[in-house]
C-alpha atoms as a printed R data frame, in Angstrom:
   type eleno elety resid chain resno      x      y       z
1  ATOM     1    CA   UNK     A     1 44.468 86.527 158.309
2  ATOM     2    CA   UNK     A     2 45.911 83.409 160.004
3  ATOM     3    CA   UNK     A     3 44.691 81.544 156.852
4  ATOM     4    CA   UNK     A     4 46.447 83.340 154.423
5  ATOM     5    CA   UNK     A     5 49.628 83.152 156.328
6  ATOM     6    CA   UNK     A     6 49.285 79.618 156.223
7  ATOM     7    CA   UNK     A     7 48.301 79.201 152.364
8  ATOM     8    CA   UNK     A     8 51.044 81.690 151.426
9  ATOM     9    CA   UNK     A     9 53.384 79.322 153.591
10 ATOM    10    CA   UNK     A    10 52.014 76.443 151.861
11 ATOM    11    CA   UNK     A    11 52.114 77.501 148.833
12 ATOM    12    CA   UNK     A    12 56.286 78.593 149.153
13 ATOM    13    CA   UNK     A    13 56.622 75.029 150.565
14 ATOM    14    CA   UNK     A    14 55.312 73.683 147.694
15 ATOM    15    CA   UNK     A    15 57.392 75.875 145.259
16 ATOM    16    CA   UNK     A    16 60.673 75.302 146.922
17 ATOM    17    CA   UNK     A    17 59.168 70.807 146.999
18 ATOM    18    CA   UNK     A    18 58.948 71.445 143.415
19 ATOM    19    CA   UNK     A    19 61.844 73.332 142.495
20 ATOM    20    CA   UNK     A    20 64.193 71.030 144.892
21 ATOM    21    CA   UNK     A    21 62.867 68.274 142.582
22 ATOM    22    CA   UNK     A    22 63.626 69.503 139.814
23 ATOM    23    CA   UNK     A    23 66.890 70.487 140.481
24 ATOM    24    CA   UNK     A    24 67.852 66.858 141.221
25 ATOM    25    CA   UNK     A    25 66.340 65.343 137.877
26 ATOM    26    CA   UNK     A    26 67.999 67.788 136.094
27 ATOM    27    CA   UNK     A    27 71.238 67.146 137.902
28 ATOM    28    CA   UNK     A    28 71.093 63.390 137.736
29 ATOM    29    CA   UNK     A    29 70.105 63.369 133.600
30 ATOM    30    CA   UNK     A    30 73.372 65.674 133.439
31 ATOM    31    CA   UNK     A    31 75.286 63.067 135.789
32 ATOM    32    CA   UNK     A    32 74.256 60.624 132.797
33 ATOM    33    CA   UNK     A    33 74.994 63.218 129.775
34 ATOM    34    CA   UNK     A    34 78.648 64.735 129.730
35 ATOM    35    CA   UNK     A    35 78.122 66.890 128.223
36 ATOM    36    CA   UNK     A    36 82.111 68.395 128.370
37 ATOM    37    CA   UNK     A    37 83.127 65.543 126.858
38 ATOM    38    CA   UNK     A    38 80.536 65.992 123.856
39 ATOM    39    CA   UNK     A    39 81.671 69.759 123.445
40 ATOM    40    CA   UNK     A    40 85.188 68.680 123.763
41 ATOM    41    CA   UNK     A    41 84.600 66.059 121.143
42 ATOM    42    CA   UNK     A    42 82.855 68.155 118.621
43 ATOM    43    CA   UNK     A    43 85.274 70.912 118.948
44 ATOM    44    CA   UNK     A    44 87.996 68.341 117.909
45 ATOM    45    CA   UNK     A    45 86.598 67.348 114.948
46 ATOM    46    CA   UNK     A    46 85.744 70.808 113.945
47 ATOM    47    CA   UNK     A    47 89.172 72.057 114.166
48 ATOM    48    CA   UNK     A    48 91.540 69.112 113.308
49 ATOM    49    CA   UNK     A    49 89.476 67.785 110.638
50 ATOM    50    CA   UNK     A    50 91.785 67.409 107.558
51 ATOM    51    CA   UNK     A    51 90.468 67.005 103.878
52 ATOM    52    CA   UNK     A    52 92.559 64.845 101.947
């Protein structure tokens, strides 16, 4: 019993390790990528786009 409260603790550790990670990869590559900017910038030239 004690052991499986401890591998089922271990194993959430490791989930939330991995997840926390993640998170801050993710974050940082967005940090690099604005991607507001890009919308913003694709939206323009959509819309005010003028055939001559």
């Amino acid at each position: 019993m004690k052991l499986e409260i401890n591998i089922n603790s271990l194993e959430k550790y490791l989930a939330d390790l991995v997840n926390d990670f993640e998170y801050k990869r993710i974050t940082e590559k967005l940090k690099e990528y604005d991607l507001i900017s890009d919308v913003d910038d694709q939206r323009s030239h959509h819309f005010c786009s003028f055939s001559t």
